[in-house]
C-alpha positions in Angstrom: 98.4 89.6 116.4 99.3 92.8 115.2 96.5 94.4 112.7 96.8 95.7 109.2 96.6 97.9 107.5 98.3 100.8 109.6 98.2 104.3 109.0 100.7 105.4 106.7 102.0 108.7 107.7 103.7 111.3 105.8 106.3 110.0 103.1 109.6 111.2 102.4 109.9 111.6 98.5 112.8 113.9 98.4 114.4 110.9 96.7 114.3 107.3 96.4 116.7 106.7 99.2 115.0 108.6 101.9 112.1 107.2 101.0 113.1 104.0 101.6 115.0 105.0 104.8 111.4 106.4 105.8 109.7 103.0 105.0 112.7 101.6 107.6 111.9 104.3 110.2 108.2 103.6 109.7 108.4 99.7 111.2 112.0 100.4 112.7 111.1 98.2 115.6 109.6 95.3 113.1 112.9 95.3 111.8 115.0 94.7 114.7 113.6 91.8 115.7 113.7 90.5 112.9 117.0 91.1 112.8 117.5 89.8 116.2 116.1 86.9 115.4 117.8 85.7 112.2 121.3 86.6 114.4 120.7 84.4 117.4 119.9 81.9 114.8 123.1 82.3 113.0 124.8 82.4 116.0 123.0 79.5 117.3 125.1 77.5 114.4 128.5 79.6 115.5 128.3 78.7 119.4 127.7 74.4 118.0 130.4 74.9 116.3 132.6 77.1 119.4 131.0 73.9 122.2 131.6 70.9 119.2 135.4 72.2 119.3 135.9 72.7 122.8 133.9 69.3 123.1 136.5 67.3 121.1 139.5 69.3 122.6 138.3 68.3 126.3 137.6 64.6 125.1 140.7 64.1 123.3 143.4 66.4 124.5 142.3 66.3 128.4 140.8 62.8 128.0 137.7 63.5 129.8 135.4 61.6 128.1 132.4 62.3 130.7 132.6 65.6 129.7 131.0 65.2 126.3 128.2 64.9 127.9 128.3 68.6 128.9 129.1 69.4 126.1 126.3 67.7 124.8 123.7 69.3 126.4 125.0 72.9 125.6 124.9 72.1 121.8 121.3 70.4 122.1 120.5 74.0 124.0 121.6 75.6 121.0 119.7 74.0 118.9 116.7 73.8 120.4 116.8 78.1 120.6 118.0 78.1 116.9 114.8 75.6 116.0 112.3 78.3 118.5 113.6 81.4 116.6 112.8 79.9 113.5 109.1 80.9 113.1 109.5 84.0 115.0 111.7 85.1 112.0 109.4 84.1 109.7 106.7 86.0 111.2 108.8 89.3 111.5 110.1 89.0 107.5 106.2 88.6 106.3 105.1 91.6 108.6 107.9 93.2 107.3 107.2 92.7 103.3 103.6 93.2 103.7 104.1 96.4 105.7 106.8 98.0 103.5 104.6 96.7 100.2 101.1 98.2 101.5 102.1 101.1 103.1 103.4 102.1 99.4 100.3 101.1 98.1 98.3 103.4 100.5 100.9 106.8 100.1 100.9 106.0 96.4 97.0 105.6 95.7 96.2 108.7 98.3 98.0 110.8 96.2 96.6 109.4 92.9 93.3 110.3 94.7 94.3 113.4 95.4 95.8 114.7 92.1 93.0 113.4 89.9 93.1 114.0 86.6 96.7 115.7 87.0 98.0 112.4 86.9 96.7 111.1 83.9 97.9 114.6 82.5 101.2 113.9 84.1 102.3 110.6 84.0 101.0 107.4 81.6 98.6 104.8 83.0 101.5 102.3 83.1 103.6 103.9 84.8 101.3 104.1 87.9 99.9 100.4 86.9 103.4 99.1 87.7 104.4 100.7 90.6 101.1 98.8 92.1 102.4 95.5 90.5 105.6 95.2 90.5 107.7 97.7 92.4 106.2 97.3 96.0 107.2 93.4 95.1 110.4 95.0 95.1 110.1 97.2 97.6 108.5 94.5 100.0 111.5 91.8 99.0 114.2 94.6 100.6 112.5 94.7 103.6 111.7 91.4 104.0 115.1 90.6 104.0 116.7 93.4 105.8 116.5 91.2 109.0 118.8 88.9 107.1 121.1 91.8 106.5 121.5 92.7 110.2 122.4 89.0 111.1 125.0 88.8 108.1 126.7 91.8 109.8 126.2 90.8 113.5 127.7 86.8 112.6 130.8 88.1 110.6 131.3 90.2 113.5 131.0 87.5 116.1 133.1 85.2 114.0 136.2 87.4 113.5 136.1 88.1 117.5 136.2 84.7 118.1 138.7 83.9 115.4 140.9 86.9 116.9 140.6 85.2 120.3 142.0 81.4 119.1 144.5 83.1 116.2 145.0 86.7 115.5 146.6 86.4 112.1 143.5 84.0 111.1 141.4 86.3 112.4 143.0 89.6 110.8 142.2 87.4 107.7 138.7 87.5 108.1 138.4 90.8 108.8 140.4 92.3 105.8 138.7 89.8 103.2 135.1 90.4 104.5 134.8 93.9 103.3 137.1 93.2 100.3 134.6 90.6 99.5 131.7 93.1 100.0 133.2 95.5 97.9 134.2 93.5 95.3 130.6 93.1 94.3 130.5 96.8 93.7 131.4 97.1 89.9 128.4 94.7 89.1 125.7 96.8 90.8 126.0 99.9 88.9 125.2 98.1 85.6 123.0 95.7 87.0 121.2 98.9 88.5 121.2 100.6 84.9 119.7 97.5 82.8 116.8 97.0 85.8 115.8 100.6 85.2 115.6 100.3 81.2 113.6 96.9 82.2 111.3 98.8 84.5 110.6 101.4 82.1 109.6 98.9 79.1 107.5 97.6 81.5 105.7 100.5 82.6 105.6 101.7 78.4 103.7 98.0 77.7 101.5 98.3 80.6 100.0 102.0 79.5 100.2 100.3 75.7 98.2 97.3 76.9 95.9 100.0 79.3 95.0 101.9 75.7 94.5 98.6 74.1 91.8 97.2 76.1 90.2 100.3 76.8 89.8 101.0 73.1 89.1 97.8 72.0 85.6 98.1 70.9 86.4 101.3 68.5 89.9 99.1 67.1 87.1 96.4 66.3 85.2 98.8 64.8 87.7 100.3 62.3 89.5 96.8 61.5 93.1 97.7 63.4 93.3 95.5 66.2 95.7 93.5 64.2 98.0 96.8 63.3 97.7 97.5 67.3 98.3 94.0 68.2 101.7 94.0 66.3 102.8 96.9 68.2 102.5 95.2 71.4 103.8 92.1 70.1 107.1 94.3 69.5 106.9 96.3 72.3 106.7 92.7 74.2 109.8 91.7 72.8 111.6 94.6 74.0 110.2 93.9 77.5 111.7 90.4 77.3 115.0 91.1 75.5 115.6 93.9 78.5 114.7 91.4 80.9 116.8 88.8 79.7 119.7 90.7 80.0 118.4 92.0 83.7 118.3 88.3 84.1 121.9 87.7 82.6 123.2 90.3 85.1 121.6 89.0 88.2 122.8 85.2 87.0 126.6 86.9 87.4 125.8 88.2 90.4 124.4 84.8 92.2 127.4 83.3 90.7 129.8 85.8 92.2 127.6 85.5 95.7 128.4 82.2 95.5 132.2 82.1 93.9 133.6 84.5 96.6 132.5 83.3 99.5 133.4 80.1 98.1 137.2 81.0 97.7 137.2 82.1 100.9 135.8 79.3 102.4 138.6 77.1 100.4 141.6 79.5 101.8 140.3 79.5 105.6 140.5 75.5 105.5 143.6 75.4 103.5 145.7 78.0 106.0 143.4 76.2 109.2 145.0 72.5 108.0 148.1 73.7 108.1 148.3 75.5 111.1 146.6 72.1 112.7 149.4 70.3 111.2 152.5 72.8 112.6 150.7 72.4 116.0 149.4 76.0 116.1 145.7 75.0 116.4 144.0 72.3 118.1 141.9 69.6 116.5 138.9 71.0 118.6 139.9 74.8 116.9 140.5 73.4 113.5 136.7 71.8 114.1 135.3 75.0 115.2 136.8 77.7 112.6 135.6 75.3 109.6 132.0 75.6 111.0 132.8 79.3 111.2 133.7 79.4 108.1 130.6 77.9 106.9 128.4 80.4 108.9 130.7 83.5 107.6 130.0 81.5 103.4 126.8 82.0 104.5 126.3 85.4 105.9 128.0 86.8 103.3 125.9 85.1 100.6 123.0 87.1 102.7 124.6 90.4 102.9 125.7 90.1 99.1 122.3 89.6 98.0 120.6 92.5 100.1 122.7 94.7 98.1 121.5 93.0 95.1 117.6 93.7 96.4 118.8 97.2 97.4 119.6 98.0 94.0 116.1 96.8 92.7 114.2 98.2 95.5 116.1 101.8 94.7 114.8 101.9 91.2 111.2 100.6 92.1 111.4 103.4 95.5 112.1 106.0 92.7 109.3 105.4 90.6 106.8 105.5 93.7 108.4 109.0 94.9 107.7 110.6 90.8 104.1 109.7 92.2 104.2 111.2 95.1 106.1 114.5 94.3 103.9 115.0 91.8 102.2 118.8 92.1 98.2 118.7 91.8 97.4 121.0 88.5 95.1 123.6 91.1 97.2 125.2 93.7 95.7 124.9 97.0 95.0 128.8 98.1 98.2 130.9 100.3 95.5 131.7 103.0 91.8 129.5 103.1 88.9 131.0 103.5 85.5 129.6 105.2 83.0 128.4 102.9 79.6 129.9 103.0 77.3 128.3 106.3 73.9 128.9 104.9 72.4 129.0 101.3 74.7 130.0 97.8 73.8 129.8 94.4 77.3 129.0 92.4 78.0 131.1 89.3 80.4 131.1 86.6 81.6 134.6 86.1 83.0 133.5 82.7 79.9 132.1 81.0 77.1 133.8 82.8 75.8 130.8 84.7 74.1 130.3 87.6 73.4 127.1 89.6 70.8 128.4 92.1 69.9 126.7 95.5 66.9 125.1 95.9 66.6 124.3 92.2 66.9 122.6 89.3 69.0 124.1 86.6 70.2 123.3 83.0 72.5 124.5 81.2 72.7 124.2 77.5 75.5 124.6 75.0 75.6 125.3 71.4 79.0 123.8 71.4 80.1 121.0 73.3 83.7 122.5 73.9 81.6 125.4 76.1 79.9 122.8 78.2 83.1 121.1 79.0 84.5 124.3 79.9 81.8 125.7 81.6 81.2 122.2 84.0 85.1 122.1 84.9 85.2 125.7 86.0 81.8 125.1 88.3 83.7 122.0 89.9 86.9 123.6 89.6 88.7 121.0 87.8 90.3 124.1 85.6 90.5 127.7 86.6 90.6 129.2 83.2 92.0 132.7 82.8 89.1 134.5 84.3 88.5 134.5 88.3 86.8 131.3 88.3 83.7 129.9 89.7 82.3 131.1 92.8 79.4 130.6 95.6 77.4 133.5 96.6 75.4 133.6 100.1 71.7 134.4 99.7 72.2 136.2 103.3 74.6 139.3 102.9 75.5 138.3 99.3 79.2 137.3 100.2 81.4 136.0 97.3 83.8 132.9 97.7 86.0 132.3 95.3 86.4 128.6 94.4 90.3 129.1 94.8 90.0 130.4 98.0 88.2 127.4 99.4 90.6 124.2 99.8 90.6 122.2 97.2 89.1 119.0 99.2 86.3 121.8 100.5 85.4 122.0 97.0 84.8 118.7 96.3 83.1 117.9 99.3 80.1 120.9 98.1 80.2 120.6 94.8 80.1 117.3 93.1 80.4 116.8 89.2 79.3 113.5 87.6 80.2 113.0 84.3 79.8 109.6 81.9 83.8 108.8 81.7 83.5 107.8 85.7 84.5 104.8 86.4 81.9 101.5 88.3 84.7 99.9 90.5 84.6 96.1 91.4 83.1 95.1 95.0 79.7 95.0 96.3 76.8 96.9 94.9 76.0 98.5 98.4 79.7 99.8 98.8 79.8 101.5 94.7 76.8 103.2 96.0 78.1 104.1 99.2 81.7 104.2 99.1 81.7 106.1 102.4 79.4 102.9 104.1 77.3 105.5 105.3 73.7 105.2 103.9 70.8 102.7 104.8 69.2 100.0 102.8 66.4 102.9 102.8 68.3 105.6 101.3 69.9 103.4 98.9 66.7 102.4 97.8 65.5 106.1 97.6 68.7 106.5 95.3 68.1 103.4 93.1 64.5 104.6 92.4 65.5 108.3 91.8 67.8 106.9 89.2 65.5 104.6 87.4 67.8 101.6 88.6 65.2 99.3 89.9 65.8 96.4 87.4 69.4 96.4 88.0 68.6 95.7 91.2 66.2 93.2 90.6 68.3 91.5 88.3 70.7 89.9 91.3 68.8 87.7 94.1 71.9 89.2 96.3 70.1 92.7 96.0 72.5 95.2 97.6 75.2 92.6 98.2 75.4 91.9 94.6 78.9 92.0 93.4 79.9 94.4 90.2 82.5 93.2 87.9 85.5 95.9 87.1 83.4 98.9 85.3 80.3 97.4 85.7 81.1 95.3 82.2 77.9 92.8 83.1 75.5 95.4 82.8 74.4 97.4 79.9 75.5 101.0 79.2 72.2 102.3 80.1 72.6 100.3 83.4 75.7 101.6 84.0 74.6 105.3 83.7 72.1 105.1 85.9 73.5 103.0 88.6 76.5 106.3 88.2 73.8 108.7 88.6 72.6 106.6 91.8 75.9 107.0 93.2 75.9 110.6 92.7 72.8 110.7 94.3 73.8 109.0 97.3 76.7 111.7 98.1 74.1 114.5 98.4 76.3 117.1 97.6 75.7 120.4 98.4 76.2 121.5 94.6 75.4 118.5 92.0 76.5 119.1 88.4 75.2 116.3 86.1 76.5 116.0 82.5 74.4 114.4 80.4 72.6 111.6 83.0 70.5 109.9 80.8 71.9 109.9 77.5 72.2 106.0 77.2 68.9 105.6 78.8 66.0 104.4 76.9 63.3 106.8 76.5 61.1 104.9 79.7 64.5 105.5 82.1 64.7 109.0 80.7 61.4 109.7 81.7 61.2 108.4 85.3 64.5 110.1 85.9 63.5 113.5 84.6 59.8 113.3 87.2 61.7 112.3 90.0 65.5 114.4 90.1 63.8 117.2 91.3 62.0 115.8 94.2 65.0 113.7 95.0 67.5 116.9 94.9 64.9 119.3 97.2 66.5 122.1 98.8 69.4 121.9 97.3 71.1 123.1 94.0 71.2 121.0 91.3 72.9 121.5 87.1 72.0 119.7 84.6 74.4 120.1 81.6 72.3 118.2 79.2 70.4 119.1 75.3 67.5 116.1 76.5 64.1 117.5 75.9 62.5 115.4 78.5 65.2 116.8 81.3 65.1 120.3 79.8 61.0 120.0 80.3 61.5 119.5 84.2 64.3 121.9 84.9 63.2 124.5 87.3 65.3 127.3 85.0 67.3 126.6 81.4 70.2 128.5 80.4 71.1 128.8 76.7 75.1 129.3 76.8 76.2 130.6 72.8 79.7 131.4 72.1 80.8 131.1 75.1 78.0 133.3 77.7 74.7 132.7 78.4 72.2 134.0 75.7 68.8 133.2 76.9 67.3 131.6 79.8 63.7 130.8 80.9 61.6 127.9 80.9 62.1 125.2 78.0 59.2 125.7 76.8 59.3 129.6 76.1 63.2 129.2 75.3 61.9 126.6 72.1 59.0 130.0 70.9 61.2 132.4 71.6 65.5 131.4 71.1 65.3 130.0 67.6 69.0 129.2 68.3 68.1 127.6 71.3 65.7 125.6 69.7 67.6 124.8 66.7 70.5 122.9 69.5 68.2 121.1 71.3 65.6 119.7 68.2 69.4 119.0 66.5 70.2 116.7 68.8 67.3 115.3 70.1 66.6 114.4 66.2 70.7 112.9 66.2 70.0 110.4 69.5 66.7 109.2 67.9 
């Protein structure tokens, strides 16, 4: 049994066709035999119908009747191999499909994973959406029927040798009207390629449209214009359907022309066979024979005819997955690395002013909110800015790195900044709390209770093995937050930035979670980007950023007598949330 999933390797997305020719190198050897397969089972049906005419040739022309029985057993040979290959083949083409399909689902969701929010910058939800959906269908179709492909070429092969050997103009036939055949399906592919590319765009437009939709369904509610929304994607809809009707029209003409020209030749080969039986140029046996050849060559070219068809599909789908993967990540990983600093750093913001000190709890508040999303993406480094950026400075020696300098996966491993837009994925409560598997029922417990996320936890029998729906939807917003802030817990990052933890909290969760986030983050350096009294009260140091630098800092209690600024912020919107 051969185990999935395997690693992926490196893609090639220099273009859509070496990307597919790297998915074929990739399970080369799957392929083969697959290929192999499917052939001797074709030519299981070309050597019945080679032994059936020599058979009826030896009974009937040599009059040796006992020898049918010869002949008899070689047939039932053949189809006893042809009937063993059978599932062997099948076996190969599902390995193959499921290969092909997954492997483009791992490359493709890496590098989602990788470039972050550059994607959403870069490309709409759809788009990405429908290469999970519907291209590696495509993509896993091709390949699933590339062992068919290699047996359509082998048989018509076999078939003109054998036709050369019994009748060399017969078989110059078949080899001239083969690739004439082949070719003749040429002109339908380009527009057939052109109309499944308009289709797969639509798609990928309704599928970010439909994204949007549900995602902003509560506010559309909210301002009556659900209906004006829904009557876009009704249209949009239509415009899926009317481009895939036509897709549809196109691959109609080119089953029927997969079926009309093998058909024709099939009706020539018997027409010019009967008529060299009659002139006495072949035998009865050979007349037998080259019209079961002729059904094995309808056949194999029926085959080969429609690989080209998936080829064309699996083209436009492979070229959708490679705009994923070629995509650049917004932050350029640095020309030459540097280490990381081994002992203890406090991470500032040269820009702003601020200072994330080890050891500590810090918060940081903003007069404006635009300043605290700046000043929180430059700490994580989810935007450089214009200035030099954030950077960690040792306590020992006072060396400065530069958050550019580090790699970028570096960076995220140290500093780890949890916002509210993350996302609650479906699965298991013990696995969204420990995506890496890595924690204890002890620690996770330590993590729920840091958070304040005890009833959530009580609310299941299951406990950890409770399973979350997608974003959490069966739990409350409040529930949510905190079970976000216990997976940020969990990671124990070296650098924890926390934007606005408890803001859907009620005032009890608020409470619990601003006693126990300092003993829970100990030793290590800790942000809290947040205006909430009750945090700001057990914050080790406050920071009172004002036009776009730090103004004031202290405790939050002499910050409130002393930065009337300060205190206007913070009294503002404690007074807005009540």
């Amino acid at each position: 049994m051969r185990v999935l999933p395997q690693p992926p390797g490196v893609p090639d997305h220099r273009s859509a066709d070496r990307y597919l020719l790297w998915l074929a190198r990739s399970e080369w050897r799957s392929i083969t035999w697959a290929g192999v397969t499917c052939a001797v089972y074709n030519l299981g049906g070309v050597m019945v119908a080679t032994l059936l005419g020599m058979a009826l040739d030896s009974a009937l022309t040599a009059g040796d009747p006992r020898s049918l029985w010869t002949w008899f057993a070689g047939i039932t040979l053949c189809a006893l191999v042809t009937a063993a290959v059978v599932p062997l083949h099948e076996r190969a083409s599902c390995f193959n499909w499921y290969t092909s399909a997954y492997r483009t689902v791992q490359v493709v969701t890496a590098r989602a994973a990788r470039l972050g929010p550059t994607l959403t910058r870069r490309l709409p939800s759809g788009e990405v959406v429908a290469v999970g959906t519907d291209d590696i269908d495509r993509i896993g179709d091709l390949y699933e029927r590339s062992g068919l492909a290699i047996s359509a070429v082998t048989t018509m092969a076999a078939i003109s040798a054998l036709m050369l050997s019994s009748h060399v103009t017969f078989g110059l036939i078949v080899l001239v009207a083969v690739p004439v055949i082949v070719l003749g399906i040429g002109p339908l592919l380009r527009p057939f390629a052109r109309r499944k590319t308009r289709h797969r765009d639509r798609q990928a437009e309704l599928a970010t449209q439909a994204t949007d939709l549900v995602s902003g369904l509560r506010v559309l509610r909210g301002v009556g214009g659900e209906r004006t929304v829904g009557g876009r994607y009704r249209e949009e809809s239509r415009r899926v359907r009317d481009a895939g009707v036509r897709v549809g029209w196109w691959e109609a003409s080119l089953q029927a022309v997969r079926e009309l020209y093998p058909g024709l030749l099939l009706v020539g080969i018997v027409w010019y066979g009967a008529r060299l039986a009659l002139t006495g140029e072949l035998t009865i046996g050979q007349l037998v024979a080259f019209y079961g050849y002729t059904g094995s060559l309808a056949v194999a070219l029926r085959h080969l005819m429609e690989f080209l068809s998936m080829l064309v599909s699996a083209r436009v789908s492979a070229a959708r997955a490679t705009r994923v993967l070629a995509l650049e990540h917004d932050l350029p990983e640095p020309e030459t690395p540097v280490a990381g600093p081994e002992g203890p750093y406090d991470l500032r913001d040269p820009d702003s002013g601020v200072v994330i000190g080890h050891g500590r709890v810090t918060a940081v508040v903003c007069a404006d909110p635009d300043d605290a999303t700046l000043v929180t993406e430059r700490l994580g480094r989810y935007h450089d800015g214009e200035g030099p950026g954030a950077e960690m400075v040792e306590h020992t020696g006072g060396r400065t790195v530069r958050l550019r300098d580090l790699p970028l996966r570096e960076t995220r491993r140290r500093v780890l900044v949890a916002a509210n837009d993350a996302h609650l994925f479906s699965g298991p409560l013990r696995e969204e709390l420990a995506p890496d598997g890595g924690l204890p029922e002890e620690r996770l417990t330590e993590v729920v209770r840091a958070a304040a996320a005890e009833d959530v936890l009580r609310r299941s029998p299951a406990g950890f093995d409770a399973v979350l729906t997608e974003r959490g939807r069966e739990y409350s917003g409040g529930q949510q937050q905190r079970l976000r802030l216990a997976r940020a817990l969990g990671q124990d990052p070296e650098v924890l930035i926390l934007v606005e933890p408890a803001s859907a909290v009620d005032a009890h969760s608020e409470a619990a979670i601003a006693e126990r986030l300092p003993a829970e983050r100990a030793g290590r350096a800790t942000a809290l980007v947040t205006t909430s009294p009750l945090l700001l009260d057990h914050a080790d140091h406050v920071q009172f950023v004002e036009n776009g630098r730090v103004s004031a800092e202290g405790p939050h209690r002499e910050l409130l007598a002393l930065a009337p600024r300060y205190s206007d912020t913070v009294l503002r919107t404690a007074g807005e949330m009540a």
